[in-house]
Structure formats: C-alpha cells, structure tokens
N, CA and C atoms as a LAMMPS dump frame, in Angstrom:
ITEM: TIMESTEP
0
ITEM: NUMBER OF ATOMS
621
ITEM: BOX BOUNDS ff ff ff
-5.0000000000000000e+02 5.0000000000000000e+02
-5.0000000000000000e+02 5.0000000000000000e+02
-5.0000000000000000e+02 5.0000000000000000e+02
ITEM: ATOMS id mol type element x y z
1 1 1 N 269.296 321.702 424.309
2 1 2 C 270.679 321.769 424.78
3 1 3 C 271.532 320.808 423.958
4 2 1 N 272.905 320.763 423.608
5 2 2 C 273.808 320.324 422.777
6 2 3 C 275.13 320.409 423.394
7 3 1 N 276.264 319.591 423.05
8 3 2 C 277.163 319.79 423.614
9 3 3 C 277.996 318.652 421.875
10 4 1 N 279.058 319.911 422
11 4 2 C 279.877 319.888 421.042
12 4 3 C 281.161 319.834 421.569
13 5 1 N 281.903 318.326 420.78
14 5 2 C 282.847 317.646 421.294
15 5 3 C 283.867 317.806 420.042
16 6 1 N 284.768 319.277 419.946
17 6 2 C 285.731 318.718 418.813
18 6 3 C 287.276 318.074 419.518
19 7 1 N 287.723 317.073 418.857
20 7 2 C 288.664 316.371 419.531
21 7 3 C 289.713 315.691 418.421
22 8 1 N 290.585 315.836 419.063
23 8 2 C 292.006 315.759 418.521
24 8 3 C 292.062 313.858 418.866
25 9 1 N 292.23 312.611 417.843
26 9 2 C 291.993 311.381 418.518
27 9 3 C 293.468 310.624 417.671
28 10 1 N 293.829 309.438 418.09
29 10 2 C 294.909 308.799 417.933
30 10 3 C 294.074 306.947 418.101
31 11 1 N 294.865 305.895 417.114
32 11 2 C 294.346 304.858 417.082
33 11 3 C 295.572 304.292 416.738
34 12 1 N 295.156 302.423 416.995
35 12 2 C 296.158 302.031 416.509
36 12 3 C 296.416 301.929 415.38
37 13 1 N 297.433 301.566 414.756
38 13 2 C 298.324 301.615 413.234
39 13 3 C 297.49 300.537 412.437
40 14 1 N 297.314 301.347 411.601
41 14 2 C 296.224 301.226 410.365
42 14 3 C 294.845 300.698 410.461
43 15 1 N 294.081 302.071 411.945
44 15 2 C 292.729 301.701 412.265
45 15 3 C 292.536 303.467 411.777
46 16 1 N 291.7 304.062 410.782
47 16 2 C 291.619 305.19 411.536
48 16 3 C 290.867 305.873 412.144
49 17 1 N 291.224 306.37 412.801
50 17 2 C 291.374 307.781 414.292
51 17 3 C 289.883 307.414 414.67
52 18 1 N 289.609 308.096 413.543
53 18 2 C 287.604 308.166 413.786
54 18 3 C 286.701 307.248 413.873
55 19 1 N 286.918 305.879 412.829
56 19 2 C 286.224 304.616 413.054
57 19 3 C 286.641 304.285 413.915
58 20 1 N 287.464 304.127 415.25
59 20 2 C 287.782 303.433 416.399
60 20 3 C 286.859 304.756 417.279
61 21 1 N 286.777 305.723 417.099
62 21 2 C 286.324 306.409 417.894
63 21 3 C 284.521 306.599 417.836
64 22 1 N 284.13 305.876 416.669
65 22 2 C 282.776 305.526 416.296
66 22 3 C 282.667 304.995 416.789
67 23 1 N 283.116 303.843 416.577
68 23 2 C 282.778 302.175 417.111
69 23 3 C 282.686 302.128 418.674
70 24 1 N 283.356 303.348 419.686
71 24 2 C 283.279 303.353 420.631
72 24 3 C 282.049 304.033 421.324
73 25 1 N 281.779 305.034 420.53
74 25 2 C 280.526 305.863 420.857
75 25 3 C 279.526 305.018 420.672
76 26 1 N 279.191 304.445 419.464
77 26 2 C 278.076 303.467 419.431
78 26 3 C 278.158 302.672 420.528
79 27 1 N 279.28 302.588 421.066
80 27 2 C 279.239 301.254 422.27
81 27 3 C 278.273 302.112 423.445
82 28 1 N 278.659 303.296 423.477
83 28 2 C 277.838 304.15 424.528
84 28 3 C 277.047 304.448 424.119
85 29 1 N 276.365 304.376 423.12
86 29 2 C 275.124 305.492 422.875
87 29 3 C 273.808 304.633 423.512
88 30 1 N 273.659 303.774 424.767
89 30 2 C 272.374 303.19 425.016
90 30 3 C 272.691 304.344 426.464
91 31 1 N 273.718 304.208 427.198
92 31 2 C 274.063 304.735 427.933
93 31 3 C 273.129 306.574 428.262
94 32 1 N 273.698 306.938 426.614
95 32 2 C 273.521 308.188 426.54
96 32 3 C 272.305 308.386 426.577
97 33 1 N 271.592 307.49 425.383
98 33 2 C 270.048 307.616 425.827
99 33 3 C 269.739 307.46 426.628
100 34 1 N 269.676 306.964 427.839
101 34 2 C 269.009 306.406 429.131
102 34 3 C 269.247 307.691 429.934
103 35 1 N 270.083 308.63 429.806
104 35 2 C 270.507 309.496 430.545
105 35 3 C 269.522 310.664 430.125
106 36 1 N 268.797 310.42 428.833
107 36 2 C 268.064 311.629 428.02
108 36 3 C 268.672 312.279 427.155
109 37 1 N 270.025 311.874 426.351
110 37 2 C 270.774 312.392 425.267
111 37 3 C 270.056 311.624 423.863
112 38 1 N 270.961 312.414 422.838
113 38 2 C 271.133 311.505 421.53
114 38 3 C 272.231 311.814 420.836
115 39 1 N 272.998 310.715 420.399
116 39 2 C 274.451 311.361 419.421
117 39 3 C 273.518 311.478 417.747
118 40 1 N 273.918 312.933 417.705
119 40 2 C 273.575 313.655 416.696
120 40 3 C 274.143 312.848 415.193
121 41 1 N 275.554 313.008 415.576
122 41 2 C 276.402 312.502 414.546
123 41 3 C 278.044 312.598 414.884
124 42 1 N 278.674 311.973 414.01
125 42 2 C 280.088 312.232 414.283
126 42 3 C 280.834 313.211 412.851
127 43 1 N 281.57 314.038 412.647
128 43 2 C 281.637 314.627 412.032
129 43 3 C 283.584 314.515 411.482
130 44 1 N 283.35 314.315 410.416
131 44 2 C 284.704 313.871 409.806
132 44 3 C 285.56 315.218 408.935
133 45 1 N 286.735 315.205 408.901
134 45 2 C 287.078 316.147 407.814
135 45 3 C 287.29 315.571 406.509
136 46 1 N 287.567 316.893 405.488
137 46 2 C 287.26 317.381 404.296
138 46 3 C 288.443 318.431 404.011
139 47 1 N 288.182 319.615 404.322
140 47 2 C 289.24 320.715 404.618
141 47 3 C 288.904 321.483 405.752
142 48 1 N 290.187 321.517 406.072
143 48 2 C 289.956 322.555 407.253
144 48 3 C 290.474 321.975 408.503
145 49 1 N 290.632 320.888 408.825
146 49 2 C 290.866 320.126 410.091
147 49 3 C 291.718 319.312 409.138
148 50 1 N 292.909 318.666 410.979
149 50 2 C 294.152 317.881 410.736
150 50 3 C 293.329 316.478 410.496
151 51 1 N 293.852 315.26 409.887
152 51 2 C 293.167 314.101 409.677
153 51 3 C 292.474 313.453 411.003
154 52 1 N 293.24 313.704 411.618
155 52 2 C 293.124 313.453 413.567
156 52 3 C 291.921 313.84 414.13
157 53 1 N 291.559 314.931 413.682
158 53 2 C 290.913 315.93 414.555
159 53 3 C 288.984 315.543 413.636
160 54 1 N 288.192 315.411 414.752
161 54 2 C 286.682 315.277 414.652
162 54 3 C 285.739 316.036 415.436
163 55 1 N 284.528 315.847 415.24
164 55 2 C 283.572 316.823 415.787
165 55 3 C 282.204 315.547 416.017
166 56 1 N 281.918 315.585 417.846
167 56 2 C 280.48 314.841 418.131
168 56 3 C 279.665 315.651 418.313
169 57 1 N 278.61 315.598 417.812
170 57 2 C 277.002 316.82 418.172
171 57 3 C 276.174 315.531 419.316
172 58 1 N 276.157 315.923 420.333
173 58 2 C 275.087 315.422 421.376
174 58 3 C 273.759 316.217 421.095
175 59 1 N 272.938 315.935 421.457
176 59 2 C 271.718 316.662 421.633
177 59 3 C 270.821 316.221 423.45
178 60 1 N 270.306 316.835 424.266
179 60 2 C 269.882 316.895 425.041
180 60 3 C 268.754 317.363 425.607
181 61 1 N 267.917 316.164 426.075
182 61 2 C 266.764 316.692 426.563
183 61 3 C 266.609 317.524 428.064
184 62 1 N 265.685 318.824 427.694
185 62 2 C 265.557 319.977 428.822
186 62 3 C 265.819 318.763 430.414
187 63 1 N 265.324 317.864 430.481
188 63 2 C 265.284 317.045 431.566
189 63 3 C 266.433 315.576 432.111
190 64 1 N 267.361 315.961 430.877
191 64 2 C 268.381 315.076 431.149
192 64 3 C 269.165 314.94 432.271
193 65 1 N 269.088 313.782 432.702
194 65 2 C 270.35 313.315 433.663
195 65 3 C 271.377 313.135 433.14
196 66 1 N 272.24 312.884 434.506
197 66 2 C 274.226 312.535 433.914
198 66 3 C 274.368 313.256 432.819
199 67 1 N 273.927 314.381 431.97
200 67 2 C 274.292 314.812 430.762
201 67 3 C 275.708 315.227 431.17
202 68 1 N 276.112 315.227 432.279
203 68 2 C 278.136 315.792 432.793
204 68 3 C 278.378 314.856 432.805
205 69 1 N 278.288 313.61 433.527
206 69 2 C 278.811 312.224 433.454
207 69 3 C 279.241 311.681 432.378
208 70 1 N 277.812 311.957 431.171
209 70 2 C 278.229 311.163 430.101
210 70 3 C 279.099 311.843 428.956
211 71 1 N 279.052 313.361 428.876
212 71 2 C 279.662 313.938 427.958
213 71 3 C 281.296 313.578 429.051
214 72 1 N 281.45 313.408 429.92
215 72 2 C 282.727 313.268 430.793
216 72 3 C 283.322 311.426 430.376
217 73 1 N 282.357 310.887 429.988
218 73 2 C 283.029 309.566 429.714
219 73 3 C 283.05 309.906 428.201
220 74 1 N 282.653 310.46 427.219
221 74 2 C 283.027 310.285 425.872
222 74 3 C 283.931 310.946 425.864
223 75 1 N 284.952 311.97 426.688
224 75 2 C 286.256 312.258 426.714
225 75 3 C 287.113 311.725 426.959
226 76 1 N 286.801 310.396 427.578
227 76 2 C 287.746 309.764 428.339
228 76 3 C 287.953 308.432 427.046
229 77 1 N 286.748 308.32 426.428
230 77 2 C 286.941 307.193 425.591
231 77 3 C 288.325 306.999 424.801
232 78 1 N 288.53 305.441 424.781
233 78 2 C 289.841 305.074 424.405
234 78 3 C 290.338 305.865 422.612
235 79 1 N 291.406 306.357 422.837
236 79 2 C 291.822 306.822 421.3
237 79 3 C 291.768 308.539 421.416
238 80 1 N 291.316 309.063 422.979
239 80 2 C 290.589 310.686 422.259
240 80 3 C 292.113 311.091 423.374
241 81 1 N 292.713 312.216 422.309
242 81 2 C 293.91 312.802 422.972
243 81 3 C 293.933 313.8 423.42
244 82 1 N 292.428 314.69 423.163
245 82 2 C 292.225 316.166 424.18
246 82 3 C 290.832 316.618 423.131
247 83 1 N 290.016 317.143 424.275
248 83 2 C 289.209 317.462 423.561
249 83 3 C 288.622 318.664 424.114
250 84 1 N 287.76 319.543 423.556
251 84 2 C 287.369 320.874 423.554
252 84 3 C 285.801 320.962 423.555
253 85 1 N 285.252 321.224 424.635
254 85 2 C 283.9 320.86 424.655
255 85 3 C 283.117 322.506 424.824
256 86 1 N 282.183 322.554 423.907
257 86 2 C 281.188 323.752 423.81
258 86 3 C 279.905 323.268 424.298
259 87 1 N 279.384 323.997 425.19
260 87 2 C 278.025 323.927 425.49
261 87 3 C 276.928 324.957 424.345
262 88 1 N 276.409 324.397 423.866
263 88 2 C 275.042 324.816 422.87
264 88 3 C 273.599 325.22 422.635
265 89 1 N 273.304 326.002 422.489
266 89 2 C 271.713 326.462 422.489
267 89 3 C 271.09 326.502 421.418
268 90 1 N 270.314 325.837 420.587
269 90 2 C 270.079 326.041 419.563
270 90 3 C 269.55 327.397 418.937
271 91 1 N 269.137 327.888 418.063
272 91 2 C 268.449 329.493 417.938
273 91 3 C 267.111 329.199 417.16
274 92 1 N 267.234 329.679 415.589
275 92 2 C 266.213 329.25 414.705
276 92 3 C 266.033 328.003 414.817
277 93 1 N 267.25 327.051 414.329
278 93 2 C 267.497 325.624 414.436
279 93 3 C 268.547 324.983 415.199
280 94 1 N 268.315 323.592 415.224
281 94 2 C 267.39 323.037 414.911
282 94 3 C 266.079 322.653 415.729
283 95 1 N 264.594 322.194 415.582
284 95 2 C 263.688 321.906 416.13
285 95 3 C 264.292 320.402 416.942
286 96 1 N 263.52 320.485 418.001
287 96 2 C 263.373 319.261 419.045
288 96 3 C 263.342 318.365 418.051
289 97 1 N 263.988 317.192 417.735
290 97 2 C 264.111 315.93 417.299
291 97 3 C 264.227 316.1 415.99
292 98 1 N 265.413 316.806 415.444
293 98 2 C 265.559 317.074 414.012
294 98 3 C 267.283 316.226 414.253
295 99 1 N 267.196 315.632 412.888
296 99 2 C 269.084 315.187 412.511
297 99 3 C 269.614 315.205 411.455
298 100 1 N 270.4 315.721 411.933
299 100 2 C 271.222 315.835 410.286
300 100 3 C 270.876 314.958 408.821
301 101 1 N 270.945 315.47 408.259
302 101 2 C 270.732 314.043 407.309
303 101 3 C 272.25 313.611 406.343
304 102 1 N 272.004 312.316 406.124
305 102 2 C 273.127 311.415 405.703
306 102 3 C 273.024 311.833 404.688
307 103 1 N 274.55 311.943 403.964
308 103 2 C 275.49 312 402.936
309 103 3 C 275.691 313.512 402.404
310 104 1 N 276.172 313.983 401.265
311 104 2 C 276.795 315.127 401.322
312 104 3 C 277.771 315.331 402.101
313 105 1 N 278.237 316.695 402.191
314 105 2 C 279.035 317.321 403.376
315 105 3 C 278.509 318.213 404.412
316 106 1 N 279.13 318.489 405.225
317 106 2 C 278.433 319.498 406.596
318 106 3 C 279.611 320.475 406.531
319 107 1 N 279.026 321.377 406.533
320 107 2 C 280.373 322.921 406.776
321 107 3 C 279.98 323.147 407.808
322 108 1 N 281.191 323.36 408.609
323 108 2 C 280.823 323.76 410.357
324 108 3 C 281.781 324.984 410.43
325 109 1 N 280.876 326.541 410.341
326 109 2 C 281.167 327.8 410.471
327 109 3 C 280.753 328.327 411.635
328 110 1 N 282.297 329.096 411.869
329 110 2 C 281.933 329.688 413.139
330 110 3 C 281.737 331.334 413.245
331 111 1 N 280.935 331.963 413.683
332 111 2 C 280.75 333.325 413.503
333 111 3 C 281.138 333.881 415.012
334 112 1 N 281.55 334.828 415.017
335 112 2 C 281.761 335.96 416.496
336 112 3 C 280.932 337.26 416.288
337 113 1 N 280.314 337.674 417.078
338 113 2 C 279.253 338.9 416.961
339 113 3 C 279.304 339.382 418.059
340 114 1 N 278.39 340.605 417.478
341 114 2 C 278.367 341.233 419.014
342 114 3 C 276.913 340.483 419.793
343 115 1 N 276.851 340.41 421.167
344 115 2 C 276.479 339.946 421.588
345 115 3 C 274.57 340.48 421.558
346 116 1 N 274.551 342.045 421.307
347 116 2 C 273.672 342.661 421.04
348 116 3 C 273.191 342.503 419.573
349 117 1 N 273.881 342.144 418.956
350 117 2 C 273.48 341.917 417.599
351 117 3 C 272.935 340.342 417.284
352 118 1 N 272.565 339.479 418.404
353 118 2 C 272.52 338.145 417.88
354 118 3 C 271.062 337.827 417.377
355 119 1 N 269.955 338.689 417.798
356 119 2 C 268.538 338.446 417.339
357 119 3 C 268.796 338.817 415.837
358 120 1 N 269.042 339.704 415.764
359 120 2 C 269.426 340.411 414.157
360 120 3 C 269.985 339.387 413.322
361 121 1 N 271.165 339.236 414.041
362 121 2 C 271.865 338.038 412.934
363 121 3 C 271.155 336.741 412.744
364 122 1 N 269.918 336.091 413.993
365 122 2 C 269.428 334.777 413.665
366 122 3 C 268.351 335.134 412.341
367 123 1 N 267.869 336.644 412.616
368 123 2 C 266.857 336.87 411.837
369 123 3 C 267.35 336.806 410.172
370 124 1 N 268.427 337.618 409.898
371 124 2 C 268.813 337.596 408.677
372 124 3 C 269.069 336.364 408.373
373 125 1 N 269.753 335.022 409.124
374 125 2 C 270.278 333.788 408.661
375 125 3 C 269.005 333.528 408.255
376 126 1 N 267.904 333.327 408.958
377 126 2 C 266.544 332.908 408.508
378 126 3 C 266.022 333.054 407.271
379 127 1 N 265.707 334.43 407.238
380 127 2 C 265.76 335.085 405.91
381 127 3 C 266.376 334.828 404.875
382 128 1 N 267.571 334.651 404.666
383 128 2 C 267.887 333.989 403.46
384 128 3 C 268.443 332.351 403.858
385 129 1 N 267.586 331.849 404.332
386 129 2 C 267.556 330.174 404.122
387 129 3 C 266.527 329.694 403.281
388 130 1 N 265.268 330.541 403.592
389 130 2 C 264.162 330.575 402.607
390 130 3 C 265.006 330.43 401.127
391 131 1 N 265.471 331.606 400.771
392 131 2 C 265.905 331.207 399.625
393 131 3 C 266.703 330.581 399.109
394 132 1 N 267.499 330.265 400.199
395 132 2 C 268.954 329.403 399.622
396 132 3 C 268.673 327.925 399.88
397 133 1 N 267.491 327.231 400.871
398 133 2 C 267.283 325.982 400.452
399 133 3 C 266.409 325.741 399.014
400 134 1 N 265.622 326.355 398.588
401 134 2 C 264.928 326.579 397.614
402 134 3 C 265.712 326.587 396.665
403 135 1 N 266.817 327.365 396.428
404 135 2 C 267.823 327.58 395.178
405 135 3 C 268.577 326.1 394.744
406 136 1 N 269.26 325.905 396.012
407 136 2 C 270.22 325.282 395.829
408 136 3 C 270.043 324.191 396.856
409 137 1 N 270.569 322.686 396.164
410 137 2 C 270.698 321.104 397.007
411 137 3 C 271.43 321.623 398.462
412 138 1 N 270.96 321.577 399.36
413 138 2 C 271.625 322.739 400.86
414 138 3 C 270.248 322.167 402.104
415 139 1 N 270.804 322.299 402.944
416 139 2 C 270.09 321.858 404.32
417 139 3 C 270.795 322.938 405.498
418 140 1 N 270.205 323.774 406.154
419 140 2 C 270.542 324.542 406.783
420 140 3 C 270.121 323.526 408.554
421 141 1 N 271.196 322.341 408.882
422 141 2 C 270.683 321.85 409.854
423 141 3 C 270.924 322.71 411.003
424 142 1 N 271.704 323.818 411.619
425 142 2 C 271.412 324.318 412.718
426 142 3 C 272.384 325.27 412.641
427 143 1 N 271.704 326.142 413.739
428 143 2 C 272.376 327.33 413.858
429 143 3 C 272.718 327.837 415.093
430 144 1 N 273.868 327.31 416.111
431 144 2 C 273.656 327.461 417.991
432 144 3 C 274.104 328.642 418.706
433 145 1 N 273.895 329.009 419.509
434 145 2 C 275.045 329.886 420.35
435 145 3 C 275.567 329.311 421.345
436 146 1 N 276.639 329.355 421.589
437 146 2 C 277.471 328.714 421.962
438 146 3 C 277.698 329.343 423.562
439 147 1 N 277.596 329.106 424.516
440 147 2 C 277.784 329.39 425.899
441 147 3 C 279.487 330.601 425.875
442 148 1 N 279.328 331.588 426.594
443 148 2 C 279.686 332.816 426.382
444 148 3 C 280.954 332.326 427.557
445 149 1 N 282.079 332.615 427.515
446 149 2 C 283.198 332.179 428.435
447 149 3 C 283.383 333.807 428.358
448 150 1 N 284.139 333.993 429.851
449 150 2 C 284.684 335.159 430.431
450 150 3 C 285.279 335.667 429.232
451 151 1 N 285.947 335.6 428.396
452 151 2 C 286.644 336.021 426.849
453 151 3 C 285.525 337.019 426.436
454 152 1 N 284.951 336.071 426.008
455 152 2 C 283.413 336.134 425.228
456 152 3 C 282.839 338.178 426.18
457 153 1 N 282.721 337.55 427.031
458 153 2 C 282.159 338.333 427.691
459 153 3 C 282.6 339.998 428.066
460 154 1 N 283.816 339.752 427.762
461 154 2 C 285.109 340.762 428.319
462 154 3 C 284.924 341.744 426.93
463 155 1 N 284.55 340.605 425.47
464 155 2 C 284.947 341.514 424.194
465 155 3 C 283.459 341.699 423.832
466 156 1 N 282.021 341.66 425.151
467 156 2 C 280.669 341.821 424.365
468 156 3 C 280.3 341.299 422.899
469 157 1 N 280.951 339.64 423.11
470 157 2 C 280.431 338.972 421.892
471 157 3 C 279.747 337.748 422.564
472 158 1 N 279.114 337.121 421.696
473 158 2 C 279.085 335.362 421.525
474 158 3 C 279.221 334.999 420.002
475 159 1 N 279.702 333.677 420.278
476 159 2 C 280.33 332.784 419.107
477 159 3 C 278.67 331.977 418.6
478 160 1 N 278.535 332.072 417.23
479 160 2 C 277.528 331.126 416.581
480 160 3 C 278.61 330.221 415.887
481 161 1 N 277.354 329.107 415.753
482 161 2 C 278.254 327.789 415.07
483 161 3 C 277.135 326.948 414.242
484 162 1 N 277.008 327.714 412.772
485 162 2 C 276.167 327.014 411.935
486 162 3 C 276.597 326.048 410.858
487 163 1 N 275.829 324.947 410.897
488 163 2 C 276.258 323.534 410.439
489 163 3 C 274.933 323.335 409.18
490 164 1 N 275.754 323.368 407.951
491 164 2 C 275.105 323.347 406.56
492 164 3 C 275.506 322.332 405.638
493 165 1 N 274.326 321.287 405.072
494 165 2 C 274.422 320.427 404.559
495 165 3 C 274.474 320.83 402.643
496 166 1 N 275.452 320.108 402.158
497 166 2 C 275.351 320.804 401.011
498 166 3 C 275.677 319.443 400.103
499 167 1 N 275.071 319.622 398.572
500 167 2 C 275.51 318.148 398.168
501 167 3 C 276.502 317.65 397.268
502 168 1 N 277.373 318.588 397.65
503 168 2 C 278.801 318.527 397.096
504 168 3 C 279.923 320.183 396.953
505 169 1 N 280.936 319.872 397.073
506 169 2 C 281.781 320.587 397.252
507 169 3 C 281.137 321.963 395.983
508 170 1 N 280.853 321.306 394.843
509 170 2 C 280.014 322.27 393.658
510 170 3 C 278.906 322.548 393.898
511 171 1 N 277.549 322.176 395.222
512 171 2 C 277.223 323.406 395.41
513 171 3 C 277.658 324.298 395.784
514 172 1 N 278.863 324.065 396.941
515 172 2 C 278.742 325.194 397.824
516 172 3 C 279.341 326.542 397.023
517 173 1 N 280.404 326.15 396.114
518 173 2 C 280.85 327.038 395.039
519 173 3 C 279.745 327.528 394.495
520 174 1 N 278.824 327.191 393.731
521 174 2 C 277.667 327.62 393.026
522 174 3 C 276.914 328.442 393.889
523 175 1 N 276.839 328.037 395.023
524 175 2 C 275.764 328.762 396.037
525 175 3 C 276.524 329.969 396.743
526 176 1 N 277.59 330.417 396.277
527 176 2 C 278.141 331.595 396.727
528 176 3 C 277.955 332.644 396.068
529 177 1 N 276.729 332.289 394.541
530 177 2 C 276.029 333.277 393.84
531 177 3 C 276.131 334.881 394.168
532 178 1 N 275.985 335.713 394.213
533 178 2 C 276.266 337.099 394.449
534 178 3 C 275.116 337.702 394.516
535 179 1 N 274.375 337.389 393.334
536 179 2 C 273.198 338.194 393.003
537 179 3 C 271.705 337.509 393.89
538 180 1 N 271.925 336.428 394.651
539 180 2 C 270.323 335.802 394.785
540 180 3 C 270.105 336.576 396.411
541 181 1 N 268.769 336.243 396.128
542 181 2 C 268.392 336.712 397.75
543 181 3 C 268.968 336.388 398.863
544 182 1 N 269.407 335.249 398.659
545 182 2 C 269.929 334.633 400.177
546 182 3 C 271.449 335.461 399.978
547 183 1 N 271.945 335.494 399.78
548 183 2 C 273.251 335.997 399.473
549 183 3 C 273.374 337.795 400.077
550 184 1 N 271.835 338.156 399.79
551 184 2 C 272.037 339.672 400.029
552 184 3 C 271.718 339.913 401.067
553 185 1 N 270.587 338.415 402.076
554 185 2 C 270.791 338.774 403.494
555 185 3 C 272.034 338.123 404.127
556 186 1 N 272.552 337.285 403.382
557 186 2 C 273.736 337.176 404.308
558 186 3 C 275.122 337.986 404.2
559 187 1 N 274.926 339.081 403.359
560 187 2 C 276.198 339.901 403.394
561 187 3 C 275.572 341.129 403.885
562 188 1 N 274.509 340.933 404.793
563 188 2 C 274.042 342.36 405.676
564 188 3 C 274.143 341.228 407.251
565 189 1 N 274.167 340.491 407.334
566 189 2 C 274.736 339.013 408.195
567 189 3 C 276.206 339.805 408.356
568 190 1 N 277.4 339.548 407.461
569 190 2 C 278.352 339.709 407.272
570 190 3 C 278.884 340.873 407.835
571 191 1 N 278.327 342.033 407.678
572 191 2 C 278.47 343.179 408.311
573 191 3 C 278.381 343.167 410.374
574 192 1 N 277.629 342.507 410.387
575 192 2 C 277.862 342.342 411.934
576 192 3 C 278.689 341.398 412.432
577 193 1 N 278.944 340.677 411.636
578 193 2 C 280.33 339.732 411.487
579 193 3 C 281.627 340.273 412.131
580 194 1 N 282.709 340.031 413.127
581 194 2 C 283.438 340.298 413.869
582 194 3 C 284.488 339.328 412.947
583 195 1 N 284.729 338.472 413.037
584 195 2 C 285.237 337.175 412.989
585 195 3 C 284.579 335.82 411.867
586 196 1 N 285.125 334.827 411.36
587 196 2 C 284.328 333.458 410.75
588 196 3 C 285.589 333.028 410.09
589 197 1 N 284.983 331.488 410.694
590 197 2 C 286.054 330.924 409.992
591 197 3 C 285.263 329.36 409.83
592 198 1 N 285.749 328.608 409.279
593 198 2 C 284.918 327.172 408.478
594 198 3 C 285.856 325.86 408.358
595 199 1 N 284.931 324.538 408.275
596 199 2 C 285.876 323.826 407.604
597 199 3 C 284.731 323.102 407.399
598 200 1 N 285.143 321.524 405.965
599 200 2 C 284.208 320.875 405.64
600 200 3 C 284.137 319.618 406.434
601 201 1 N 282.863 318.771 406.399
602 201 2 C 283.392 317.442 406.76
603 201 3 C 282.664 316.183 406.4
604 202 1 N 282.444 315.506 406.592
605 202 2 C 281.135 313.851 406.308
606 202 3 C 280.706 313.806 407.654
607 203 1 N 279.941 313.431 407.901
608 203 2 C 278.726 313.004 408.641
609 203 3 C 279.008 311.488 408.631
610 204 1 N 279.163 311.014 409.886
611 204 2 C 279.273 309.489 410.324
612 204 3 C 277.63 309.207 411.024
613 205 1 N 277.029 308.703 410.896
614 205 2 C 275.406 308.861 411.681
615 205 3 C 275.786 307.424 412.325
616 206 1 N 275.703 307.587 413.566
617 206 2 C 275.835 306.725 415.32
618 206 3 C 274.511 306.792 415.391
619 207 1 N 273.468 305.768 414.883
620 207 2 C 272.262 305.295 415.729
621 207 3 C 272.217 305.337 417.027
C-alpha cells in the first residue's frame, strides 16, 4: 500500500518551498515508522510542475496503524497549501522494501485505461522493461494503480502512475528509440492508452 501526496507548498522568503517541507517530514518520519510506514522519497520538479508544487511516496505495511492519522498530519504540516492525496497499489512494481534510488531524475507518468485492460497493460510494461533497463541507464522503480474514484468508475477506467529513473534528461531522449524492443511493447501499451501525461523531477531521499 502507498499513498501519494502531490502538494502545492509555500515557505518563508528565501527558504525554498520543499527544503522546509523536507526538513519537516524528516521531523516525522520516526512517527511514521512506528505506525508501520516509510517515506519513500520527496519528489522535486524539473518540468512539468509549478516551482511550488511536490510529490511524497509513503509506502505501507499490509499491517499498519494510524496510516490515516499520519498521512492526515503530513497535510497539515507547516508550509503545505493543499494537497491531493492518491491511495496506491503497487502492480509489477515495486517489491516489498524496494526505494528509489538517489540521483538522476524520476518521471512521474500518468496513464488512464480501461479498467479491463489493466493486466494487459502491466504485462506489456513488463515486457519491455526487460529491454529498456538493459539498453539504457533507466530504473523502472514502480508502476501503481491508483484507487478508482466514482469518475474513474463512471468512465470504466483506472489511472496508472509509473515512476522511472533515468540518468539524465539525454537518456530519456535517447531512450525514445523507435526501433528497440522495449519501445514496440510500449506502443502496443499505447494503444490501450486513453489518456498520459508526465512531468520530471529529483528525488530528495528522507531517511
């Protein structure tokens, strides 16, 4: 279980946004553990998001307590001006006690599908990760579904939200290759594709 915190944050004049909003999470993260969480990471922009705006990955054990309590106090934490919380399931990835790894960038893409089509689509992502970590400097850290809201439900979709480590803005250009394997399962991916949209960011890692 996971719970994804993107949030719009405000600090004082000439602190920014996100290191005050680190420095605060680390203040909680004994908290979180004790409850049976772990902060994944904090997630910064690149492109795609206002300077303001960040992303927390919790991770959660099947047996966690307060996991509402505590994702309810990291909203409240000082500096955060509204935030948007997704509940998460992991699919292929990631495995029980896997984390992101430090440095590079993280692209956090969001896909809409049909809801019948989601075994299909984890299968093809799979399929060409084989080849695309192999090809290219790339970390395919996870791939979730995202808890289905009445919306969701009304248009027979759910939303995926896969988070890919890459080791610079020139792989990800390079790795949009045409011709390699991974590429040809993910534009049969693409086809069941409704919707996607992306942005880049850094990885803050909160021990």
């Amino acid at each position: 279980m996971y719970d994804y915190l993107f949030l719009d944050l405000d600090a004082p004049p000439g602190t920014p946004p996100a290191k005050a909003y680190a420095d605060a999470v680390r203040a909680r993260a004994p908290a979180i553990a004790a409850a049976g969480g772990a902060v994944l990471g904090l997630f910064t922009p690149q492109l795609g998001w206002h300077a303001r705006q960040a992303a927390l990955l919790v991770g959660w054990k099947p047996e966690a307590t307060s996991r509402e309590a505590e994702v309810a106090a990291l909203g409240r934490l000082a500096g955060v001006g509204k935030v948007e919380r997704q509940r998460l399931e992991a699919t292929a990835r990631p495995a029980s006690g896997d984390r992101p790894k430090p440095g590079g960038i993280y692209v956090h893409r969001w896909f809409v599908i049909g809801a019948d089509d989601l075994a299909e689509v984890v299968a093809l992502s799979a399929e060409g990760w084989r080849d695309f970590e192999a090809r290219f400097d790339t970390n395919i850290f996870g791939l979730f579904a995202a808890e289905r809201t009445t919306a969701d439900k009304a248009a027979g979709a759910i939303r995926l939200l896969l988070v890919t480590r890459y080791k610079d803005h020139g792989v990800w250009e390079t790795s949009r290759d045409p011709s390699t394997d991974a590429m040809a399962a993910f534009m049969r991916r693409q086809k069941l594709t409704r919707d996607t949209w992306a942005a880049s960011t850094l990885l803050t890692v909160i021990p």
